[in-house]
PDB file of N, CA, C and O in Angstrom:
ATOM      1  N   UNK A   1     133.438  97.909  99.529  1.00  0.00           N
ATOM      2  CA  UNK A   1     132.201  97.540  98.880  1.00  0.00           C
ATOM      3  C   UNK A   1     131.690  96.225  99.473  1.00  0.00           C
ATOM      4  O   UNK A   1     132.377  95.244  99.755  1.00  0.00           O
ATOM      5  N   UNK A   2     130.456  96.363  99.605  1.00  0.00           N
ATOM      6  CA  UNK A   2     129.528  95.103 100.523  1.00  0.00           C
ATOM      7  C   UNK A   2     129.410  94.018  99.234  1.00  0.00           C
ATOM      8  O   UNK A   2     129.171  94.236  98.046  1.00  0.00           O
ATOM      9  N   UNK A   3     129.738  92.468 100.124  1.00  0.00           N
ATOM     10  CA  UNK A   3     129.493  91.511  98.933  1.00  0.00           C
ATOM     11  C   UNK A   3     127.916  91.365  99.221  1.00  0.00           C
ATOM     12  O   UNK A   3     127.148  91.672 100.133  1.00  0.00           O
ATOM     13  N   UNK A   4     127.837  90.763  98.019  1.00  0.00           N
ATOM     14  CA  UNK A   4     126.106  90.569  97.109  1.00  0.00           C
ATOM     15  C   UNK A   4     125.726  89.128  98.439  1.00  0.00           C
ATOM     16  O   UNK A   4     126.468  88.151  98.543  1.00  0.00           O
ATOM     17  N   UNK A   5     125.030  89.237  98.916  1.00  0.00           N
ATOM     18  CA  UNK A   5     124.523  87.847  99.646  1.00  0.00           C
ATOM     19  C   UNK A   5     123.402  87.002  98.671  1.00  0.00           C
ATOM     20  O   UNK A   5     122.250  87.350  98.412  1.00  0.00           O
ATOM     21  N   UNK A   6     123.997  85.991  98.297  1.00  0.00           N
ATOM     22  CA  UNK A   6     123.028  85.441  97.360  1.00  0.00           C
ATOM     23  C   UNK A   6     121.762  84.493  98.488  1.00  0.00           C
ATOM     24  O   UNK A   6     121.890  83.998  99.608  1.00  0.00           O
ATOM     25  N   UNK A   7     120.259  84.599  97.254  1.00  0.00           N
ATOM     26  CA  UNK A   7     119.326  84.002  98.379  1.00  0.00           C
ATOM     27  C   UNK A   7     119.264  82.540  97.892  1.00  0.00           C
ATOM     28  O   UNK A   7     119.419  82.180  96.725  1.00  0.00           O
ATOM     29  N   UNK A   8     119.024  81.782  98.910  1.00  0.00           N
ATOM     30  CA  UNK A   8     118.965  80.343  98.579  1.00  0.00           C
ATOM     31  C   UNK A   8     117.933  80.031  98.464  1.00  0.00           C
ATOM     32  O   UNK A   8     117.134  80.775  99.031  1.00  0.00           O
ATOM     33  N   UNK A   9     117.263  78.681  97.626  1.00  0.00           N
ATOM     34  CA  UNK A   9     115.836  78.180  97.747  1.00  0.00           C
ATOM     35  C   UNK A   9     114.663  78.792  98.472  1.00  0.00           C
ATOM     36  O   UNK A   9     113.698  79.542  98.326  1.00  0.00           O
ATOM     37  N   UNK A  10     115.523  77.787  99.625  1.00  0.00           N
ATOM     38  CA  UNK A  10     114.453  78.307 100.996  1.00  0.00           C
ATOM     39  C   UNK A  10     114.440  79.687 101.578  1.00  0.00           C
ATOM     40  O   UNK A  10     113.949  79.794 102.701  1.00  0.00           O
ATOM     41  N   UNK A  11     114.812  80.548 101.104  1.00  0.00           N
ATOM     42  CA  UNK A  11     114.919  82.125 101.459  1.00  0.00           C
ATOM     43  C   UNK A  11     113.644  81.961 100.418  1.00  0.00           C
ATOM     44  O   UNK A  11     112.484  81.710 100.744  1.00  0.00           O
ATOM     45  N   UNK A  12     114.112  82.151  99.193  1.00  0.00           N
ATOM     46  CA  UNK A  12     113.132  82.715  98.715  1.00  0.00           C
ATOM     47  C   UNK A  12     111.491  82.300  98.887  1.00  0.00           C
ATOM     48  O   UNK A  12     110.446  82.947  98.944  1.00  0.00           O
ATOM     49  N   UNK A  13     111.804  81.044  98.932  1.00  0.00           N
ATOM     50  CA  UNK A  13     110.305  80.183  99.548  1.00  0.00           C
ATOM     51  C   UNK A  13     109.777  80.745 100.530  1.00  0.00           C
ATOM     52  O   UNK A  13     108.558  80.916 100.528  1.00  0.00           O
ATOM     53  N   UNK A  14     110.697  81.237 101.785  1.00  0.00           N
ATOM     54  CA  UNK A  14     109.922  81.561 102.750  1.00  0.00           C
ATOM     55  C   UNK A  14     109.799  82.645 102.906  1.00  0.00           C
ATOM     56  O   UNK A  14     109.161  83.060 103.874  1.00  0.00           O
ATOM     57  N   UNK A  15     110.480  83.634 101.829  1.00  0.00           N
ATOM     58  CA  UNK A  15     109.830  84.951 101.578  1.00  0.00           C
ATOM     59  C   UNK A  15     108.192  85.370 100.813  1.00  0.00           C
ATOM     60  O   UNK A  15     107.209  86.068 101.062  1.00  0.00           O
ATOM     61  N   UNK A  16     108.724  84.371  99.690  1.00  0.00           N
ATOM     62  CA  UNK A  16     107.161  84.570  99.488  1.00  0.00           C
ATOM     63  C   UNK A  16     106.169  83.755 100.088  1.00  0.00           C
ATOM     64  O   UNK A  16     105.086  83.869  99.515  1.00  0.00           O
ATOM     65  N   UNK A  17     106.170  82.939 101.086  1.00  0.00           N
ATOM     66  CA  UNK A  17     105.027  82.872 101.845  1.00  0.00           C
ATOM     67  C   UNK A  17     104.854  83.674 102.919  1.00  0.00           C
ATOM     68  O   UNK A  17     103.876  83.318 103.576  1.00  0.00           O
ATOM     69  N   UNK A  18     105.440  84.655 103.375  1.00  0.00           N
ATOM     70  CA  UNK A  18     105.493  86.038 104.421  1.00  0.00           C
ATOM     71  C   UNK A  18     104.921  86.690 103.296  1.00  0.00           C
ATOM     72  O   UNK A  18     103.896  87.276 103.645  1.00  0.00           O
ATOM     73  N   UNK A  19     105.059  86.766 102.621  1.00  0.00           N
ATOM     74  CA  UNK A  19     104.324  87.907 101.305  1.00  0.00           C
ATOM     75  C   UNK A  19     103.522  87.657 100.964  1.00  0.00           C
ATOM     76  O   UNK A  19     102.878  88.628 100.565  1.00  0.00           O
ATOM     77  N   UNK A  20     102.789  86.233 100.778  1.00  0.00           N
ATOM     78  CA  UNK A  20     101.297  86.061 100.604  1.00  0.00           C
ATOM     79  C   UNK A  20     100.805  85.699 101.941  1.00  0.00           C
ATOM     80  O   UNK A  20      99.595  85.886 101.814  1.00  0.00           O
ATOM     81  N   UNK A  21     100.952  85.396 102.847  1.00  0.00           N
ATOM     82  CA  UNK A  21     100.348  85.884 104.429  1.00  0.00           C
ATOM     83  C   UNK A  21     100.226  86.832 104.294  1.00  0.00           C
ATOM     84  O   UNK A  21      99.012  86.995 104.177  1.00  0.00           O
ATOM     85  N   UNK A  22     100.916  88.112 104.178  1.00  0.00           N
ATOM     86  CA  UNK A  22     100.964  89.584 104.884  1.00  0.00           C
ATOM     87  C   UNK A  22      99.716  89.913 103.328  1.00  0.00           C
ATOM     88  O   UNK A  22      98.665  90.523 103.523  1.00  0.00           O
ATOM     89  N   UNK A  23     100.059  89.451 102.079  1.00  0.00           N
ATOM     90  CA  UNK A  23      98.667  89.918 101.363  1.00  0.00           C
ATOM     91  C   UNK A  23      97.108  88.705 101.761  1.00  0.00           C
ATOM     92  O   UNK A  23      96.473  88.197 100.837  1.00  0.00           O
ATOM     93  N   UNK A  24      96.994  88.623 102.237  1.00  0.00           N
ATOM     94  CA  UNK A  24      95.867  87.624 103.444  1.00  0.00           C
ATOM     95  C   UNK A  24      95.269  88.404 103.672  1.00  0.00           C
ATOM     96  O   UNK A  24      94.209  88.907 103.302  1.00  0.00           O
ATOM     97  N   UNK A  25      96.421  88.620 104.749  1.00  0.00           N
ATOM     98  CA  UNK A  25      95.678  89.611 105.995  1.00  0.00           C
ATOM     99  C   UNK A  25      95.170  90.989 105.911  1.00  0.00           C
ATOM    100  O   UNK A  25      94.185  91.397 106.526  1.00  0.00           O
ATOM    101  N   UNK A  26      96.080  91.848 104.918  1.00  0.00           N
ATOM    102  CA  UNK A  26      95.514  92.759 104.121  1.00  0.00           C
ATOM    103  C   UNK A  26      93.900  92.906 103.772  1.00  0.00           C
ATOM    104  O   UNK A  26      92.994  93.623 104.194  1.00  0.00           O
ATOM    105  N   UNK A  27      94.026  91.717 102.653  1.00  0.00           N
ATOM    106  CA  UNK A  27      92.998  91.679 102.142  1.00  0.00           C
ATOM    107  C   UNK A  27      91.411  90.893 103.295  1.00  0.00           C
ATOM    108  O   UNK A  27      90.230  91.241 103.284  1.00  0.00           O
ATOM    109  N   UNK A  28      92.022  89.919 104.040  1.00  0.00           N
ATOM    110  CA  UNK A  28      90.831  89.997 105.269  1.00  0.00           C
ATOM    111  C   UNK A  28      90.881  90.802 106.121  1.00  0.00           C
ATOM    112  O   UNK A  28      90.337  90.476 107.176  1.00  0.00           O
ATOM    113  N   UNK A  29      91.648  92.407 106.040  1.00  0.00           N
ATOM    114  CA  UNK A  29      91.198  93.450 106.874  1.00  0.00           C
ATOM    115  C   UNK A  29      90.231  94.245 106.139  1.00  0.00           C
ATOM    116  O   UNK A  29      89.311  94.707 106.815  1.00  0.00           O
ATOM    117  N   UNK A  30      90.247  94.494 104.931  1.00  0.00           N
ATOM    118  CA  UNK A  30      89.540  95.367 103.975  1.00  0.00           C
ATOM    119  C   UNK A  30      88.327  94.428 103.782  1.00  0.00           C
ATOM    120  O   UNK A  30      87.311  95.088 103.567  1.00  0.00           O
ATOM    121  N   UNK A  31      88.144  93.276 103.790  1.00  0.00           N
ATOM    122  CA  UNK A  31      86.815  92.854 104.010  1.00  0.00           C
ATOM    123  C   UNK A  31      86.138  93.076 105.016  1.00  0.00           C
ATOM    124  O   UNK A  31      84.944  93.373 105.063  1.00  0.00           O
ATOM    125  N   UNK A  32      87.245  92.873 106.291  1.00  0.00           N
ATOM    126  CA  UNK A  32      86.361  92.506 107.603  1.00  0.00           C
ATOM    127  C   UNK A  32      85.682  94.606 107.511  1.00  0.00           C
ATOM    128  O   UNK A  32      84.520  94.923 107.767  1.00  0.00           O
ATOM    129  N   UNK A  33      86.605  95.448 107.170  1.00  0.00           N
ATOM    130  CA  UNK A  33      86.489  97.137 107.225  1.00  0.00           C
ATOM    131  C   UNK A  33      84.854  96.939 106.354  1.00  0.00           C
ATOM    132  O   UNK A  33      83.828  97.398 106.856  1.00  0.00           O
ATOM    133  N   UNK A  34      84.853  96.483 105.533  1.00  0.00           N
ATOM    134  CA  UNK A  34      84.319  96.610 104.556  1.00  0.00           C
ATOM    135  C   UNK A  34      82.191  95.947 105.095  1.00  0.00           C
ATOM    136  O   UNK A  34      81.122  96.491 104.820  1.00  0.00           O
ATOM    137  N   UNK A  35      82.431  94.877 105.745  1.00  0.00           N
ATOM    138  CA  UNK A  35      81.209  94.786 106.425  1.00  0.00           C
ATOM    139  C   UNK A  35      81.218  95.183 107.557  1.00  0.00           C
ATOM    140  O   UNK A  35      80.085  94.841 107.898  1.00  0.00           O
ATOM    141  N   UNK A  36      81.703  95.713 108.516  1.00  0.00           N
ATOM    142  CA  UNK A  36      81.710  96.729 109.648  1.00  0.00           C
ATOM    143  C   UNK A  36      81.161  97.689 108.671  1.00  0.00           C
ATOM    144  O   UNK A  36      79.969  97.385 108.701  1.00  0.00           O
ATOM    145  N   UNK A  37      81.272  98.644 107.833  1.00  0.00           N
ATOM    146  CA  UNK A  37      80.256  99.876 107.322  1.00  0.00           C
ATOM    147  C   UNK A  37      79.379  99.405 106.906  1.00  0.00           C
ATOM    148  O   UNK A  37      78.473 100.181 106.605  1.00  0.00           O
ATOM    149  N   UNK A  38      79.181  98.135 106.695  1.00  0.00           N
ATOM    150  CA  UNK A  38      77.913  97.855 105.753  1.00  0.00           C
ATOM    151  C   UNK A  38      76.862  97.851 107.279  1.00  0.00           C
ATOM    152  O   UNK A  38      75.979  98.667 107.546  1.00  0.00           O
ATOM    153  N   UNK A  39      77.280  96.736 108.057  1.00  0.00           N
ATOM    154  CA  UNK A  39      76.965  96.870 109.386  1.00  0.00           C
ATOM    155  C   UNK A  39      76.589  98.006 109.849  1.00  0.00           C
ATOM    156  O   UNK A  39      75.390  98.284 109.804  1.00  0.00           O
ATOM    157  N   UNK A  40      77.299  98.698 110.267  1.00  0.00           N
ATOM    158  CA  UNK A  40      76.912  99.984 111.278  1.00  0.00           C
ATOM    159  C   UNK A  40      75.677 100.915 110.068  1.00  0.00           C
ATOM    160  O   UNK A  40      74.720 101.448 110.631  1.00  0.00           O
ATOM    161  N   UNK A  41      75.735 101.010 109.017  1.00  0.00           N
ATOM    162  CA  UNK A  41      74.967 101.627 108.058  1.00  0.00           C
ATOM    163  C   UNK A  41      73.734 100.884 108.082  1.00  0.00           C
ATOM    164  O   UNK A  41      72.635 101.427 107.966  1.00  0.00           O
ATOM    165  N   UNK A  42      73.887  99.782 108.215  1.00  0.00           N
ATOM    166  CA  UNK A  42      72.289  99.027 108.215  1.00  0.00           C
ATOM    167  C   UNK A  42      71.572  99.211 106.649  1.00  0.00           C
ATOM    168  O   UNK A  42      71.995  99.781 105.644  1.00  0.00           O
ATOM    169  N   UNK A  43      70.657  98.675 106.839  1.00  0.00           N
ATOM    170  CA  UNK A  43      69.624  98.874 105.388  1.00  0.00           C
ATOM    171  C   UNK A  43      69.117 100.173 105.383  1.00  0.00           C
ATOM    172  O   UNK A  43      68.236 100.259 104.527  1.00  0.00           O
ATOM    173  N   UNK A  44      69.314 101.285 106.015  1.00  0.00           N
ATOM    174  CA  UNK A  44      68.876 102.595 105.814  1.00  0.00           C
ATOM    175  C   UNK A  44      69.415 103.233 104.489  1.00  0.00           C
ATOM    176  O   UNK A  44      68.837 104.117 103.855  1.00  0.00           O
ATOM    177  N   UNK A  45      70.552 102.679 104.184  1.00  0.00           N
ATOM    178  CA  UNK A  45      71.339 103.083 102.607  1.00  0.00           C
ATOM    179  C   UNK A  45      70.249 102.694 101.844  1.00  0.00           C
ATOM    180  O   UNK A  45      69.921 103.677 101.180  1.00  0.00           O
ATOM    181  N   UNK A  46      69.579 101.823 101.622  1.00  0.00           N
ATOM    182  CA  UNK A  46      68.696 101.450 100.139  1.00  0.00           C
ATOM    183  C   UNK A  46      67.657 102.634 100.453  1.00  0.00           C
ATOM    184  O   UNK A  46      67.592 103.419  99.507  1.00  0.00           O
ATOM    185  N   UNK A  47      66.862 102.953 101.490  1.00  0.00           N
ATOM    186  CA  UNK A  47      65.631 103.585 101.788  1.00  0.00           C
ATOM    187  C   UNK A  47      66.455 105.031 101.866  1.00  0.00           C
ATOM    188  O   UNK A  47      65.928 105.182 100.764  1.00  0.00           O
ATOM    189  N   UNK A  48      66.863 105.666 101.984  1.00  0.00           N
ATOM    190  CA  UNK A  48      67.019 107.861 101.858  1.00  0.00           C
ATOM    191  C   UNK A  48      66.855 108.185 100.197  1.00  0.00           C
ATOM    192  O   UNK A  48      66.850 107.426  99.228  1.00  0.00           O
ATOM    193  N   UNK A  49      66.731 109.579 100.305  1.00  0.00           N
ATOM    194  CA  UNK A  49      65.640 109.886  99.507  1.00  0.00           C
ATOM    195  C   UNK A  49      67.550 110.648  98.558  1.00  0.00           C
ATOM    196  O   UNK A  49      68.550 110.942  99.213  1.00  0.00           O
ATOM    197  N   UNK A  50      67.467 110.722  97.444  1.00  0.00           N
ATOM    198  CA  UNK A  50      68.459 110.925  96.516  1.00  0.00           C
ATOM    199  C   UNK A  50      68.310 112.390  95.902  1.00  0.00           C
ATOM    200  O   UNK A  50      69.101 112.784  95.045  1.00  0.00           O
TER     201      UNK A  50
END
């Protein structure tokens, strides 16, 4: 049976700042996704007929 590796301070510290980086970047990809369609769509979305 494998012993338990306990995490120290700085493990955990520098885990969760890899974990709120990696949710960053996430979230400034789904923005940057997010005006690229607005972009390529242009203002023609407000003007078609429904």
């Amino acid at each position: 049976m494998a012993d338990r590796q306990e995490w120290s301070d700085e493990d955990i510290k520098r885990r969760r700042r890899r974990s709120i980086a990696i949710a960053l970047i996430l979230v400034g990809m789904v923005v940057l996704f997010y005006v690229i369609t607005l972009v390529r769509l242009g203002g023609n979305v407000a003007d078609r007929v429904i």
